[in-house]
C-alpha positions in Angstrom: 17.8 14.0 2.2 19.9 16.1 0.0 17.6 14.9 -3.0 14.5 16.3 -1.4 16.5 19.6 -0.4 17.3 19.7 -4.3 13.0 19.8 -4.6 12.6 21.9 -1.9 14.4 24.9 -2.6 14.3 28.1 -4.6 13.6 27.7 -8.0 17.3 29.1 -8.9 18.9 26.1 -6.9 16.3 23.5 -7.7 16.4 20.4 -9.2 14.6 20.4 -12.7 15.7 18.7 -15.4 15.1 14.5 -15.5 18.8 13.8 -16.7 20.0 15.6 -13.7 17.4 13.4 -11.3 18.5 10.5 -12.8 22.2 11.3 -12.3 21.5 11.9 -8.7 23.3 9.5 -6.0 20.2 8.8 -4.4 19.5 6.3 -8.3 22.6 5.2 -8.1 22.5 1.7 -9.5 19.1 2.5 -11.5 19.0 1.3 -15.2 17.0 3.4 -16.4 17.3 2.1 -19.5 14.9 -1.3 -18.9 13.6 0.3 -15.4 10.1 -0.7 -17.1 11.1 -4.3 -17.4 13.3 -4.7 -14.4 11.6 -6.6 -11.6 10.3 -4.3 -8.3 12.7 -4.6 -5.1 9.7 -5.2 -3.4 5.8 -6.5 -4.7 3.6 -6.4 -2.0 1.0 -9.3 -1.6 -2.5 -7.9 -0.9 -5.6 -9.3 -0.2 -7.2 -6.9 -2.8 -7.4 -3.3 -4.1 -8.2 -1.7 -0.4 -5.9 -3.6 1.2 -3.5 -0.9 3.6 -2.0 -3.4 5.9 1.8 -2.2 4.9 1.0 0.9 6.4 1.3 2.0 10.1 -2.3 2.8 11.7 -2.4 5.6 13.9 -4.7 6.5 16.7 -6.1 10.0 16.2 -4.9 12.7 18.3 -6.9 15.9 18.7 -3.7 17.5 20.2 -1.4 17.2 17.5 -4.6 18.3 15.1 -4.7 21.7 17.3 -0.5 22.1 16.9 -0.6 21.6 12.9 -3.7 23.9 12.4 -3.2 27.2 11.6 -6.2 28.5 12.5 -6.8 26.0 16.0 -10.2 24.4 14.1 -9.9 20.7 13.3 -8.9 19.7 9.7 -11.0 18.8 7.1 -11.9 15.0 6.9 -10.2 14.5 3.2 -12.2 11.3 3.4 -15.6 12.7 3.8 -18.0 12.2 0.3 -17.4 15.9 -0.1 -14.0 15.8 -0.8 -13.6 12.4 -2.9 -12.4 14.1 -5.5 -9.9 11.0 -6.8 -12.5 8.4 -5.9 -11.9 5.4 -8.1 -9.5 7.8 -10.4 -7.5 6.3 -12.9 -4.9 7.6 -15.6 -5.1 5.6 -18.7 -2.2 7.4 -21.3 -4.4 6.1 -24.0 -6.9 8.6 -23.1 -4.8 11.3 -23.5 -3.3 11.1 -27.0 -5.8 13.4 -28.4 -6.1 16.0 -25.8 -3.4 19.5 -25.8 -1.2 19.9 -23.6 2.0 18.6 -22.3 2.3 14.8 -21.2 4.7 13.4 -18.8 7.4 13.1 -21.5 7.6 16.4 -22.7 6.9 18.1 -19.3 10.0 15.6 -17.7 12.6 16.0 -21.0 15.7 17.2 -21.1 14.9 20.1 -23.6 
């Protein structure tokens, strides 16, 4: 909990720099070192790239729908074709060697 209060806060207390992530108790134990050729805790087996069974279905409930909105109207289906913005998205670091900007590394390191 106290790691997502770290995130959460004002940008004067926040969390921001990796070194100090990694430091946090919440990793302790993480070797951060071979983290890419450690083995996962935990490899889910699915049946194939849709698969969702580890996750808890819930029945829709119009009620809570009314209680979260702001304005009392229904929330946008994110689903719906409209809003399929990430449909079959992919990030391939290959593709971004050329382009300007930051990438992960430099936007993450401690400088």
């Amino acid at each position: 909990m106290d790691l997502i209060k770290q995130f959460l806060c004002g940008p004067n207390e926040r969390i921001k720099k990796l070194k100090d992530i990694k430091q946090h108790s919440f990793f302790k134990g993480i070797d951060w070192d071979n983290i890419q050729t450690s083995q996962a805790p935990f490899i889910p087996n699915l049946k194939d790239e849709f698969d969702h069974s580890y996750f808890d279905e819930f029945e829709e409930d119009d009620e809570i729908d009314k209680q979260i909105s702001t304005d009392g109207k229904k929330h946008r289906n994110l689903f719906a074709d409209e809003n399929r913005v990430f449909y079959e998205f992919t990030f391939n670091k290959s593709d971004n060697k050329n382009k300007k900007g930051k990438n992960l590394q430099q936007i993450f390191s401690d400088e």
